[in-house]
C-alpha positions as a printed Julia matrix, in Angstrom:
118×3 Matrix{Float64}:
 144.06  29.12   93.27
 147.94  29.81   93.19
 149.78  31.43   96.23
 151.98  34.85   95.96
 153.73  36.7    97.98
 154.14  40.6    97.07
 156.79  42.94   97.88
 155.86  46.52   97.89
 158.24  49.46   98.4
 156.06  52.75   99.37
 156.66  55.81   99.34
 158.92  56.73  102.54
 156.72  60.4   102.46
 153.35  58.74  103.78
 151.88  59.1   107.13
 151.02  56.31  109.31
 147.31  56.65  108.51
 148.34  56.47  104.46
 150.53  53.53  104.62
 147.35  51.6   106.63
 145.05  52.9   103.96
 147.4   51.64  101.39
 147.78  48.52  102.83
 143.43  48.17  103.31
 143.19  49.05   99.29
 145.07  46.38   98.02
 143.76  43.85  100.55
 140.21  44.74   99.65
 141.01  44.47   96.02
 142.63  40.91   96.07
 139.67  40.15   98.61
 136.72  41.96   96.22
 138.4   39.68   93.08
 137.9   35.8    95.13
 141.39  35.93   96.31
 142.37  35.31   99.88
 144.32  37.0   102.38
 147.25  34.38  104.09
 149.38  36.61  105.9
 150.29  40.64  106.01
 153.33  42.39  107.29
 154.28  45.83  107.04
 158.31  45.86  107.21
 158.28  49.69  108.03
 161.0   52.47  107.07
 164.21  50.77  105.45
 167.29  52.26  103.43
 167.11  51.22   99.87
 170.04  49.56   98.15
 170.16  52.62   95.44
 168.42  55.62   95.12
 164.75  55.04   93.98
 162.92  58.75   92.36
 165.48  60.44   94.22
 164.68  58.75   97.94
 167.24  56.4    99.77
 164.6   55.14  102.16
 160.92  53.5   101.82
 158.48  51.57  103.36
 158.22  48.05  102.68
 155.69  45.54  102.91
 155.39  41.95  102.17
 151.66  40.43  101.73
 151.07  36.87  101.08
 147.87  35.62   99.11
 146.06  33.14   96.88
 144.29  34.09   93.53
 143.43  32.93   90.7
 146.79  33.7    88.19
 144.64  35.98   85.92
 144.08  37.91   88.44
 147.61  39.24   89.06
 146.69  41.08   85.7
 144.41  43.11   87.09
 146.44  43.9    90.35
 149.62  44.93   88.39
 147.96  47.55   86.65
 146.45  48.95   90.22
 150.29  49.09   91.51
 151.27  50.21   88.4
 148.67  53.07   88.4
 149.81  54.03   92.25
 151.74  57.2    92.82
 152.49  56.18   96.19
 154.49  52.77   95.18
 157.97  52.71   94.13
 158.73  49.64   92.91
 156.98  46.03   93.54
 157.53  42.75   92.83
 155.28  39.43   92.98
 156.3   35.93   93.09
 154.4   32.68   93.11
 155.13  30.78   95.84
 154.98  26.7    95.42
 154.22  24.22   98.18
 157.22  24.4    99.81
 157.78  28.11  100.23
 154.06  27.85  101.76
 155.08  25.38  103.8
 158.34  27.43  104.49
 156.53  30.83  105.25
 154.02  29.21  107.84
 156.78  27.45  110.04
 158.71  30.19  109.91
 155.35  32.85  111.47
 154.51  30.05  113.75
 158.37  30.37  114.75
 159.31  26.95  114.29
 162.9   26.23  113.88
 163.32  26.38  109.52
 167.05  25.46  109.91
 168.04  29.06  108.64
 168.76  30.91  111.83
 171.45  32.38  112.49
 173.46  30.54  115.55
 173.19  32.73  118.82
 176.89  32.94  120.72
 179.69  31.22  119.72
């Protein structure tokens, strides 16, 4: 089992109840294939660096998992076949950016943060 983390830019026209459907869909399918689920969170409305179809804004959401690596196969062409998604992106994650992610929810210091005053 491999670890990835995907980056999904929805839609900004969906609803509240949509976006939380959206989200249960592709949970359930990395859960119905053996995968597991490590961490979700929705990022909610942001601008977009360009124009995507048109739209300045969507809603983003990052979802860490583990899978088998044939599986990501199988999920691209479900995110591919999605009207709702704009663009996407996954990346495998090695044991450091694990490491990384879950010191970072936990909200131990990572050595990244910005300094507060001056």
């Amino acid at each position: 089992m491999n670890n990835y983390e995907l980056m999904v830019i929805f839609t900004p026209v969906l609803s509240e109840e949509e976006f939380k459907a959206a989200q249960k869909k592709y949970t359930d399918f990395i859960l119905e294939h053996g995968g597991s689920i490590t961490h979700s969170k929705p990022w909610g409305l942001k601008s977009l660096a360009y124009p995507i179809q048109k739209k300045t804004t969507g809603i983003y959401w990052v979802l860490e998992y583990s899978a088998l690596s044939s599986f990501n196969e199988k999920l691209q062409i479900q995110i591919l076949r999605d009207e709702q998604i704009m663009r996407h992106m996954a990346t495998r994650l090695d044991k450091y950016a694990v490491e990384y992610n879950a010191r970072k929810r936990s909200g131990v210091p990572t050595g990244n943060e910005k300094a507060v005053g001056a």
